[in-house]
C-alpha positions as CSV (number, residue, x, y, z in Angstrom):
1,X,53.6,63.6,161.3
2,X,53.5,65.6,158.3
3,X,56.3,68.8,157.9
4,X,53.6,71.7,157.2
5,X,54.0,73.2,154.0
6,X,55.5,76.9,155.0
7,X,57.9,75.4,158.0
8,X,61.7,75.9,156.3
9,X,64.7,73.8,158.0
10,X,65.5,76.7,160.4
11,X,61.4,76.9,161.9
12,X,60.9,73.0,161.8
13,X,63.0,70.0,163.7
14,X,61.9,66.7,163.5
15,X,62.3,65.2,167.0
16,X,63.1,62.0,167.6
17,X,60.6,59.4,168.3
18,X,59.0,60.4,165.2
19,X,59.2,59.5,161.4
20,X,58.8,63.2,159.8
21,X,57.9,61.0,156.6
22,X,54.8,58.5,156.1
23,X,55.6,54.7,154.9
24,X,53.6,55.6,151.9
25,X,54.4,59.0,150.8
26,X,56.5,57.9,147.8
27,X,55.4,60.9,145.5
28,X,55.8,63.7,147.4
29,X,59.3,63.9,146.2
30,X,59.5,62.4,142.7
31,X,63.7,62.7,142.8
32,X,63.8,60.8,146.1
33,X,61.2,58.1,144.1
34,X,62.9,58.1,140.7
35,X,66.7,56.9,142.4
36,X,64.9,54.4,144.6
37,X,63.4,53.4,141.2
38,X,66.1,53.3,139.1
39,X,68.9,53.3,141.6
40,X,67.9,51.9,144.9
41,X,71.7,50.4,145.6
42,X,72.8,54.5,145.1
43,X,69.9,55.4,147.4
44,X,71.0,53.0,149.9
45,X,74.2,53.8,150.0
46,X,73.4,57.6,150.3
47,X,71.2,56.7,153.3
48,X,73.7,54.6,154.9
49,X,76.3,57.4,154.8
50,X,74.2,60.2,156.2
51,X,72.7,58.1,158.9
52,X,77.2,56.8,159.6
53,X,78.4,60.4,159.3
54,X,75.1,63.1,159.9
55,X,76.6,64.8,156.8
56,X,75.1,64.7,153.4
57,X,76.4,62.3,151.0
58,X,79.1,64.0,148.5
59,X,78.5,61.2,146.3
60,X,75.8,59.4,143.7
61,X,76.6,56.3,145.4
62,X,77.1,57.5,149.3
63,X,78.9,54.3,150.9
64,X,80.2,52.6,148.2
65,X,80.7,48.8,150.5
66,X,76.7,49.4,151.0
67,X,76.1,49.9,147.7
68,X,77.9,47.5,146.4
69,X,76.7,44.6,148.7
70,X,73.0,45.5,148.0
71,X,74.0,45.0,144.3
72,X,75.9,41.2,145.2
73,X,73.2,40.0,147.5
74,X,70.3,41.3,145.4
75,X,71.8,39.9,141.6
76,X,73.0,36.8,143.4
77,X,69.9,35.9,145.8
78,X,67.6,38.2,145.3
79,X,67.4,39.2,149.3
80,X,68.9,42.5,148.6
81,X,66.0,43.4,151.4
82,X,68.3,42.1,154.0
83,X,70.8,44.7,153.5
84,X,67.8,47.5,152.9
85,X,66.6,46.3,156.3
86,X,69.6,46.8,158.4
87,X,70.1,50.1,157.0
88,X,66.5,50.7,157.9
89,X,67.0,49.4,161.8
90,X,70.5,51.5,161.9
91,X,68.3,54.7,161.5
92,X,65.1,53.9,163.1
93,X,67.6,53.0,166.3
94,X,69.5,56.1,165.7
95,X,66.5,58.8,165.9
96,X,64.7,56.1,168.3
97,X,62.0,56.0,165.4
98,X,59.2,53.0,165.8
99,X,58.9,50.3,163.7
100,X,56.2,51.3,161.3
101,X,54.2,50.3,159.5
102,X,55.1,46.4,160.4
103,X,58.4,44.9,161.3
104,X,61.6,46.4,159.3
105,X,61.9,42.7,157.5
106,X,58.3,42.6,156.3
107,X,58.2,45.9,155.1
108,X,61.6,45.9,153.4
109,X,60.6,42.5,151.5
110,X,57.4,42.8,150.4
111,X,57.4,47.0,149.4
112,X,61.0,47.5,149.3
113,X,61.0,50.8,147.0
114,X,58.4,52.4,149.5
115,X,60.8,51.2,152.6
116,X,63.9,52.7,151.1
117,X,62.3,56.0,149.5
118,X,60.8,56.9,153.2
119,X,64.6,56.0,154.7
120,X,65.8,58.6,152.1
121,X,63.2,61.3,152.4
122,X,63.8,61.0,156.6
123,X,67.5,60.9,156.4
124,X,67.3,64.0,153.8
125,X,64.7,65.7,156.3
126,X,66.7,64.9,159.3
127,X,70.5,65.8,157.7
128,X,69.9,68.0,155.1
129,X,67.5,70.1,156.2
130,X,67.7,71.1,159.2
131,X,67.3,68.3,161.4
132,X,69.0,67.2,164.6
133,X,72.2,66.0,163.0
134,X,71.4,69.5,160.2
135,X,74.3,70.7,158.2
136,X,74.4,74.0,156.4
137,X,74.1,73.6,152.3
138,X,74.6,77.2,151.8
139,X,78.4,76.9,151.2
């Protein structure tokens, strides 16, 4: 389900059961796509936070043990999926969101930078703006 363009956080909630952001709408926010890009262990560990706490992520790297164990895993084995994909389960369990487009392994291992940019945009959608779990930015 696509947000419609005039809808601000205040007129549009996402509700759960639904992802607010499509598995392949990477360039509808070219930030969110660039730090999956070139920083998808900082993207992680952003999403990871906001989905732990409901509040947006103070810092570049958000939960620093996340971002640091996608970094290990991924140099070392190069399954840094594994950690992308329990992130992804801890939020699709969270807003009871279904597990689109394929199973959270598959998709996180073979198009990992679309997987994590949709976690980022929804998280973002859902914390930052006005979702269920909304804070206010304005201070």
């Amino acid at each position: 389900m696509a947000v419609p363009v005039a809808a601000t956080a205040a007129q549009y909630k996402v509700p759960d059961g639904e992802w607010a952001v499509g598995p392949w709408d990477c360039c509808s926010d070219p930030g969110a796509g660039c730090l999956v890009c070139c920083c998808a262990p900082c993207a992680l560990g952003q999403i990871k936070e906001m989905v732990t706490t409901g509040n947006a992520s103070p810092s570049f790297t958000g939960d620093m043990e996340t971002c640091c164990l996608y970094w290990l895993v991924q140099g070392c084995t190069g399954c840094g999926f594994l950690i992308s994909m329990g992130v992804r389960t801890e939020l699709r369990n969270k807003y009871k969101l279904p597990e689109t487009p394929c199973g959270d392994c598959l998709f996180n291992c073979c198009c990992g930078c679309c997987a994590i940019t949709q976690e980022l945009k929804e998280v973002r959608t859902r914390v930052v703006n006005g979702g269920p779990d909304s804070v206010e930015m304005a201070r």
